[in-house]
Legacy VTK file of the C-alpha trace (Angstrom):
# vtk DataFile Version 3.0
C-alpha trace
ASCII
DATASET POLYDATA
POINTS 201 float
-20.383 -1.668 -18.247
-23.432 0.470 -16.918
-23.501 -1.811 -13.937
-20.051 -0.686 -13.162
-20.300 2.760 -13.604
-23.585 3.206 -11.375
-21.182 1.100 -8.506
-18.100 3.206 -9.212
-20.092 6.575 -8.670
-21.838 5.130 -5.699
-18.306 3.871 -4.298
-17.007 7.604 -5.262
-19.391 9.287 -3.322
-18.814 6.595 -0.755
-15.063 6.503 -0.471
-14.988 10.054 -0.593
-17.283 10.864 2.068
-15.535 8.027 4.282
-12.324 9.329 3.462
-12.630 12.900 4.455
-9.888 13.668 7.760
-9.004 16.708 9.162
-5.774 18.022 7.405
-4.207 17.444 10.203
-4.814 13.695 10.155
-3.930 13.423 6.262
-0.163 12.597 7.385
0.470 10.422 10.102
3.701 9.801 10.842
4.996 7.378 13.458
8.692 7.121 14.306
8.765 3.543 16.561
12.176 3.366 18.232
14.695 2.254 15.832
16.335 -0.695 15.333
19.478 -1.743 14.211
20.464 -2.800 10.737
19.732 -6.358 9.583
23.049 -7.915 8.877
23.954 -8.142 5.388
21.759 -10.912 3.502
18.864 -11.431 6.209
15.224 -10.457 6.638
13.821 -7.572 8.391
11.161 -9.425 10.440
8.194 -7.234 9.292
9.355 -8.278 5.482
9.240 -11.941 6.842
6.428 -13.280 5.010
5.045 -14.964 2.060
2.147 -13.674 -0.006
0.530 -15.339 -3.257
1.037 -12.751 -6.256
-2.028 -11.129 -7.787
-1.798 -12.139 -11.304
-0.928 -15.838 -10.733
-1.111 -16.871 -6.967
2.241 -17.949 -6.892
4.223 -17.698 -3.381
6.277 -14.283 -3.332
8.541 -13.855 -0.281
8.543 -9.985 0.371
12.211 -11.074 1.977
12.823 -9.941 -1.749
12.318 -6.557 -1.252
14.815 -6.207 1.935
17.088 -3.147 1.450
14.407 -1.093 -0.089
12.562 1.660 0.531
8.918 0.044 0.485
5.277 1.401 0.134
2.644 -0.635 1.291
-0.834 0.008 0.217
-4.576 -1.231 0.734
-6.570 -1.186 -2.527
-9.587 -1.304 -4.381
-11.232 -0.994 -7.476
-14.186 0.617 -6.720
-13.094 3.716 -4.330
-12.910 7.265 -5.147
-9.182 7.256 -4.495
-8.536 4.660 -7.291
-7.244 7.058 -9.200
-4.211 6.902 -7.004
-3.438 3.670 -8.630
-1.761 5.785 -11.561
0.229 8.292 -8.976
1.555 4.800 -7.142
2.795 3.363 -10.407
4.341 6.648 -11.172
5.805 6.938 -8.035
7.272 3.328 -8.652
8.432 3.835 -12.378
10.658 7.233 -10.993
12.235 5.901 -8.688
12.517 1.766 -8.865
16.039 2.222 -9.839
16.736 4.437 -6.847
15.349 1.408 -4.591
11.508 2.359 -3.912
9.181 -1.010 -3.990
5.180 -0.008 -4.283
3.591 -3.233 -2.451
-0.561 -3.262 -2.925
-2.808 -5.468 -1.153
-6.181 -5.535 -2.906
-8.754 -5.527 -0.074
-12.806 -6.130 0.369
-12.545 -5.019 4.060
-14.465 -1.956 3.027
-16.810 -3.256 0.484
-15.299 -1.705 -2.633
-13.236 -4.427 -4.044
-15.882 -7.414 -4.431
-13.662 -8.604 -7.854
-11.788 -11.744 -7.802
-7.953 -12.085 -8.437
-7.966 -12.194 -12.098
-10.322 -9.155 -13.015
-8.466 -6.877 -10.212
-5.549 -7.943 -11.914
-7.099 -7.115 -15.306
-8.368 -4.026 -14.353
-5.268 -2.625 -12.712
-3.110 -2.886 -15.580
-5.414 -2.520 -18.406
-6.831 0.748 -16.958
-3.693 1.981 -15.036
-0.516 -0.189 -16.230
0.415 -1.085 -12.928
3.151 -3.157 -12.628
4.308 -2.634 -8.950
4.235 -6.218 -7.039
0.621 -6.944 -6.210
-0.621 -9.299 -4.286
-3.946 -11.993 -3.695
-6.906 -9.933 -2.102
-6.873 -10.191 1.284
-7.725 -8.638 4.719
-6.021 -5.293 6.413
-8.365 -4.885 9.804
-9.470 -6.410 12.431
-8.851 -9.955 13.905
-8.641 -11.755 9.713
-5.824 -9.221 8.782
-2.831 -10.556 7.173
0.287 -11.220 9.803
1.987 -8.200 7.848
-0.742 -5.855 8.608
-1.376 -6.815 12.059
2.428 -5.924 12.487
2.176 -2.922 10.692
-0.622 -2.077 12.866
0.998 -3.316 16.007
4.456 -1.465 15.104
2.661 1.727 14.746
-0.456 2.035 16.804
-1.927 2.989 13.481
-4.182 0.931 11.037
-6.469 1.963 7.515
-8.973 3.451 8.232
-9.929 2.950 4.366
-8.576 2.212 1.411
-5.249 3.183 0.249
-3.869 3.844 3.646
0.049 3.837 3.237
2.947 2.479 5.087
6.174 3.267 4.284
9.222 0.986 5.754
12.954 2.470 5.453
15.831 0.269 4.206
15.988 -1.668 7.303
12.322 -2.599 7.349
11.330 -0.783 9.739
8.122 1.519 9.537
8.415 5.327 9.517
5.644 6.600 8.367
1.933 6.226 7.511
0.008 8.298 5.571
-3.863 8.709 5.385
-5.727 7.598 2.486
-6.553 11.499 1.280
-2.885 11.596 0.745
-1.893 10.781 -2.413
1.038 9.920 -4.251
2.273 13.279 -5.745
1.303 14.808 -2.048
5.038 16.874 -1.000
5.180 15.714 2.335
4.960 11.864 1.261
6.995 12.004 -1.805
9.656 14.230 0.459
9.321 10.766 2.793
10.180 8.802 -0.002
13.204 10.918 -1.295
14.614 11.023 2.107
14.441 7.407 2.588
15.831 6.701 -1.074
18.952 9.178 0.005
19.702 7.906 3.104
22.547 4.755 3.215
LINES 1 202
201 0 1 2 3 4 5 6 7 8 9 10 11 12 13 14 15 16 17 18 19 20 21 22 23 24 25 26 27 28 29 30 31 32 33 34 35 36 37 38 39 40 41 42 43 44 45 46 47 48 49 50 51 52 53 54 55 56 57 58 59 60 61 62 63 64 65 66 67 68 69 70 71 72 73 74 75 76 77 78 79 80 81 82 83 84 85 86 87 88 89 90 91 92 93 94 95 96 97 98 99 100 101 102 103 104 105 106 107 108 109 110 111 112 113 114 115 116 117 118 119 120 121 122 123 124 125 126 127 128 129 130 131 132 133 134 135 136 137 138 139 140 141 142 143 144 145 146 147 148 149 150 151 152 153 154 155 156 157 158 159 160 161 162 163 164 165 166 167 168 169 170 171 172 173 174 175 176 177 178 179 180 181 182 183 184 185 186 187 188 189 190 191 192 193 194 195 196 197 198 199 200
């Protein structure tokens, strides 16, 4: 337990340090052209793709989550924005029913989540009862991130620049916004996203 603690405040100071953008920076938004509707029943292409579930590395199709509004965010355990954990699930709980999906992608790619599947499992939902889909950890940067972030990246010239970097995809899976990891979840500006996204047909 000490062990942890001494790595969480190091991570903290870290994270925090790492994290710091100008405010101007905090919200990034990207509006790629737009493109039409998926007909009713098929997959937006960026939603095209299978990912093995945290908890039990079973195969999840995210093809699942077509027609929502969807969140997609790096994490880790060990950051000094892991708080936002609690905001996302939040976020999630409020407005699930409205058609918001929270999608989290554990990631190592900047040394803070070293755990395997099981204990960042554990930890998320014994410390912030997440229940949003995660998935296996996995990659976000460079040439070993997943196909969906490589997209991501590709489809908006943007990619994390640390952990908890968000994405957020409209109804027809396409990406309208990112938002820097300072941002978090009760931020106006990104929950206004969200609400405007959830309103819209």
């Amino acid at each position: 337990m000490k062990a942890r603690s001494v790595f969480s405040m190091i991570a903290l100071l870290t994270c925090t340090l790492c994290g710091l953008v100008s405010p101007a920076a905090q919200a990034q938004s990207s509006a790629p052209a737009a493109t039409a509707a998926p007909a009713p029943g098929s997959c937006p292409s960026l939603l095209n793709r299978t990912f093995k579930k945290l908890q039990d590395e079973s195969e999840q199709s995210l093809c699942q989550y077509a027609g929502k509004v969807v969140v997609v965010v790096n994490t880790a355990s060990y950051c000094g924005f892991t708080d936002q954990y609690k905001g996302l699930e939040e976020l999630y709980a409020k407005y699930e029913d409205k058609g918001l999906v929270v999608l989290g992608f554990p990631s190592n790619d900047f040394a803070q989540e070293p755990d395997e599947n099981k204990k960042i499992a554990d930890f998320c939902y014994n410390t912030y009862g997440v229940k949003f889909p995660m998935f296996s950890k996995t990659s976000v940067v460079g040439a070993s991130a997943n196909p969906l972030y490589l997209a991501l990246a590709q489809a908006t010239g943007k990619k994390p620049g640390w952990n908890f970097f968000k994405y957020v995809l409209d109804r027809n899976g396409n990406v309208v916004a990112s938002f820097a990891s300072p941002v978090g979840p009760t931020d106006r500006k990104f929950v206004g996203e969200i609400e405007k996204l959830l309103a819209a047909s």
